[in-house]
C-alpha positions as a LaTeX table, in Angstrom:
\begin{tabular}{lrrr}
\hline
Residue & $x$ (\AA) & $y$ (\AA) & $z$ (\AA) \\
\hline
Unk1 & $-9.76$ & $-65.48$ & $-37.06$ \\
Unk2 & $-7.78$ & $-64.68$ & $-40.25$ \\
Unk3 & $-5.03$ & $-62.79$ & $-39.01$ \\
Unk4 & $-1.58$ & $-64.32$ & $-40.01$ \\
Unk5 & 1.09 & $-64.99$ & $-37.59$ \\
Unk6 & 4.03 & $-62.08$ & $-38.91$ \\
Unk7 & 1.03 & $-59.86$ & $-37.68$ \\
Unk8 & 0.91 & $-60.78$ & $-34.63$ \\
Unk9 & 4.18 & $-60.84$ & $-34.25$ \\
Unk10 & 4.44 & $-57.56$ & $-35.59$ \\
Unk11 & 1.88 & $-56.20$ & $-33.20$ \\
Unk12 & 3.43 & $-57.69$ & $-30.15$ \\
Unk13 & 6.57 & $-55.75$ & $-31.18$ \\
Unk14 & 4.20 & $-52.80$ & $-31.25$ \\
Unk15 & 3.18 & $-53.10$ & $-27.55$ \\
Unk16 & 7.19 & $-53.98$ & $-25.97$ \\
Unk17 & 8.44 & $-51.16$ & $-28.10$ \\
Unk18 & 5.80 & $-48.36$ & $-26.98$ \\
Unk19 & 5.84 & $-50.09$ & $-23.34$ \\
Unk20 & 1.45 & $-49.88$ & $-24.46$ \\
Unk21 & $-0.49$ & $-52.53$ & $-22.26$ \\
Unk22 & $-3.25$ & $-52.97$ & $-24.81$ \\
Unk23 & $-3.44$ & $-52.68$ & $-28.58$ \\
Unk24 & $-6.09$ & $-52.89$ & $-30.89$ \\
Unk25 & $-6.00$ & $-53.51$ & $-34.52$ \\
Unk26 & $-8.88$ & $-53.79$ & $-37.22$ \\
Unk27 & $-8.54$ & $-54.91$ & $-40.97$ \\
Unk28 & $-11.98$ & $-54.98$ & $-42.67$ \\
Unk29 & $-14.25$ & $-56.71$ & $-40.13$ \\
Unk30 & $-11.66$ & $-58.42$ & $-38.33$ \\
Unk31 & $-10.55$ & $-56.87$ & $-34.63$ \\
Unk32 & $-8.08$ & $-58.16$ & $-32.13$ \\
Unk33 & $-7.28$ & $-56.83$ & $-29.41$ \\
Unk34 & $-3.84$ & $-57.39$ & $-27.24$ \\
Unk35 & $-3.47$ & $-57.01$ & $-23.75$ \\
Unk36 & $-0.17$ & $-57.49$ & $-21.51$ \\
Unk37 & $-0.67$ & $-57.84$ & $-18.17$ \\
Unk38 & 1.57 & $-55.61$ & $-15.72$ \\
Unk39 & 4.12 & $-57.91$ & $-13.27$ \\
Unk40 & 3.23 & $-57.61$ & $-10.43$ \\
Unk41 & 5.52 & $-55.82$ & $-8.47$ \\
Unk42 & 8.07 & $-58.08$ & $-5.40$ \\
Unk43 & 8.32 & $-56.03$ & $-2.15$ \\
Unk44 & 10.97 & $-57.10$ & $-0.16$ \\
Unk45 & 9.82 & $-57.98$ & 3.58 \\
Unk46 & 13.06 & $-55.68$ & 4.06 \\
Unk47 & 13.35 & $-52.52$ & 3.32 \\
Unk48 & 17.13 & $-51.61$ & 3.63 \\
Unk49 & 18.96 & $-53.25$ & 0.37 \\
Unk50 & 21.09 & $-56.34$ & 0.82 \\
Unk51 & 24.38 & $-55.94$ & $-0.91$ \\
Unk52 & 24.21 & $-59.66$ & $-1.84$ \\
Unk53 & 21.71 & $-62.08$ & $-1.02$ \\
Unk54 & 22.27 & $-64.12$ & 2.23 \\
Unk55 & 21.90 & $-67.81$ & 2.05 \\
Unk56 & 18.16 & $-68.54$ & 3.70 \\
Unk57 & 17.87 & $-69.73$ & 7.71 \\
Unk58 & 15.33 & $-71.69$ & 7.89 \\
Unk59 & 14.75 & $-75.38$ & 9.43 \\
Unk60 & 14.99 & $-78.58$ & 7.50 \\
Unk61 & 11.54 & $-80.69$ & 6.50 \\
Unk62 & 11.44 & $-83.52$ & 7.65 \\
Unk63 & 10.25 & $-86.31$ & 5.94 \\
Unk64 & 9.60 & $-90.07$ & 6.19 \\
Unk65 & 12.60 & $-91.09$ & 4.56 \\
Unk66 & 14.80 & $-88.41$ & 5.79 \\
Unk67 & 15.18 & $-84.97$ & 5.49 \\
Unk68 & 14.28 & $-82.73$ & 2.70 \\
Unk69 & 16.36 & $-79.41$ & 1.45 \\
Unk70 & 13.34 & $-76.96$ & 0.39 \\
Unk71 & 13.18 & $-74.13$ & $-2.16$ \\
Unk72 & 13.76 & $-70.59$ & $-0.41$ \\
Unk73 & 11.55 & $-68.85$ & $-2.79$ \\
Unk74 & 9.40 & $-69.13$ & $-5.72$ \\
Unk75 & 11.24 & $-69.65$ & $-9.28$ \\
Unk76 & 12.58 & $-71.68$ & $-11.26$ \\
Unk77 & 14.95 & $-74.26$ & $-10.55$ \\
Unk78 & 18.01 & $-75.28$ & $-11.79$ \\
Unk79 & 20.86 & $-78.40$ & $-11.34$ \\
Unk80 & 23.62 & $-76.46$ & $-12.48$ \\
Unk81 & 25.07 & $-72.98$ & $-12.70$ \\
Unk82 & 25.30 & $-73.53$ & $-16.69$ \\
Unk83 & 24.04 & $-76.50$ & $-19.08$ \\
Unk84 & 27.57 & $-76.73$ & $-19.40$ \\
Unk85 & 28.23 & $-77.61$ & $-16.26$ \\
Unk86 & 27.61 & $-80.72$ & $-14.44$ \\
Unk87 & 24.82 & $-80.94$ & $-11.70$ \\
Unk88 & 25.65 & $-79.43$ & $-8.56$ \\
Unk89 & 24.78 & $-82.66$ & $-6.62$ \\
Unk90 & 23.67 & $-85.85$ & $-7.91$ \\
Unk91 & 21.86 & $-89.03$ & $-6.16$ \\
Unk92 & 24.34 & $-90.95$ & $-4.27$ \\
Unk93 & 26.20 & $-87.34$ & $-3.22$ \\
Unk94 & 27.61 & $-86.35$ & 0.19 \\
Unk95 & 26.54 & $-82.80$ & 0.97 \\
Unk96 & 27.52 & $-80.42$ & 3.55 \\
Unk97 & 25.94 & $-77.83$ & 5.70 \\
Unk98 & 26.64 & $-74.69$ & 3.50 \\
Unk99 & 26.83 & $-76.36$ & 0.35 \\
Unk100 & 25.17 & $-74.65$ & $-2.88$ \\
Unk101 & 23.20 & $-77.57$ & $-4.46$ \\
Unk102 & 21.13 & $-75.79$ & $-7.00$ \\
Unk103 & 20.12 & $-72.39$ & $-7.77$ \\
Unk104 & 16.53 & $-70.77$ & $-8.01$ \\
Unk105 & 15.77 & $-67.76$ & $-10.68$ \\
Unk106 & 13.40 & $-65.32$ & $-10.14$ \\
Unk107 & 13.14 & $-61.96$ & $-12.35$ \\
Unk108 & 16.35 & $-62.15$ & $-13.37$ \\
Unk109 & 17.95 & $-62.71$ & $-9.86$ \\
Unk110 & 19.53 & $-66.08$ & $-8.68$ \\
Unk111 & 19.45 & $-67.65$ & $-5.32$ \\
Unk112 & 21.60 & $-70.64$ & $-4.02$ \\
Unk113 & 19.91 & $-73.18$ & $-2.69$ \\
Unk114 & 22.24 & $-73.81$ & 0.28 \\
Unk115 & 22.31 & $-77.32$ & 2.20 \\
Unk116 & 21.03 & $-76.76$ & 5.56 \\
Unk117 & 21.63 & $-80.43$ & 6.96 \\
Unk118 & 24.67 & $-82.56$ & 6.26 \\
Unk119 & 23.89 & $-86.24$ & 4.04 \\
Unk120 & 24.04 & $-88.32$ & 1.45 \\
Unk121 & 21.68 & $-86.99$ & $-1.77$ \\
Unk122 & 18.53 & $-89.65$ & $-1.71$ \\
Unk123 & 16.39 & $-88.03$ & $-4.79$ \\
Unk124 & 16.36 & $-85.13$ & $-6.36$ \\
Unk125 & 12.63 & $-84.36$ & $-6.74$ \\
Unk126 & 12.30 & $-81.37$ & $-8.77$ \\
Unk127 & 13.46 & $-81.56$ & $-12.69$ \\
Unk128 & 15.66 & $-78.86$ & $-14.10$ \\
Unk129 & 14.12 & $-75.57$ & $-15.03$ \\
Unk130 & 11.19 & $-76.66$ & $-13.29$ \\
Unk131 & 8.91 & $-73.92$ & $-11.88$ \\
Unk132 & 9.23 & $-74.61$ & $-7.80$ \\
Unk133 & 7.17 & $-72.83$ & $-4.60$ \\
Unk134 & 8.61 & $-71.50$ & $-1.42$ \\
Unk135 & 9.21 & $-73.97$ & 1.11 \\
Unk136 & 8.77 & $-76.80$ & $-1.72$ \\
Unk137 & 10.86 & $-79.57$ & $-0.79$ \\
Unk138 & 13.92 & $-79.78$ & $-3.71$ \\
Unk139 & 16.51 & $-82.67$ & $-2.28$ \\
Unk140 & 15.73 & $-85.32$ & $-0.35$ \\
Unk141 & 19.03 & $-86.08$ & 2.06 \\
Unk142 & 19.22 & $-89.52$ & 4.09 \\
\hline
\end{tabular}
């Protein structure tokens, strides 16, 4: 395929300005065709609106080496609140039941990760901006 890169750019543009969810586009006997995908919608187990999120109950996980803090939702994970900033706990680290010690994005929202056992910080085993699942395990505590 032939078609240069400003084009597709250009045709990309096309399909966020017009909110379109597929575009086609022929020059001569060359055809592409772009599709977006709709998101698919979050429906909150809850239906009466929170007027900020609460900080997740749920138990510890256990593990062989101690006890892990795990990621309340799906999203991506971060170490700080900024790059700026420094991480909000580091190996070696005492944390307390309560403590924020990371924050999760999803869609534009953020969600402390909040310390649910009190310790010393063993690992942390997710990277920053890493993509993380629900009840994946984020800080190991000893």
């Amino acid at each position: 395929m032939n078609i240069d890169e400003p084009t597709l750019d250009a045709l990309s543009k096309l399909l966020d300005k017009y909110h379109l969810s597929e575009l086609t586009y022929q020059t001569g006997d060359q055809k592409i065709t772009l599709k977006k995908e709709a998101p698919v919608p979050v429906t909150p187990a809850v239906s009466a609106p929170a007027p900020h999120a609460a900080p997740p109950v749920r138990a510890p996980h256990l593990e062989a080496s101690g006890t892990t803090i795990d990621a309340p939702t799906v999203g991506v994970f971060y170490t700080a609140k900024s790059p700026q900033d420094p991480p909000f706990v580091s190996v070696g680290d005492t944390v307390k039941v309560g403590q924020v010690v990371g924050v999760i994005e999803a869609m534009k929202a953020f969600t402390d990760v909040v310390a649910d056992v009190e310790g010393t910080v063993a690992a942390v085993l997710v990277n920053n901006e890493e993509g993380v699942e629900y009840g994946q395990p984020l800080i190991q505590i000893k």
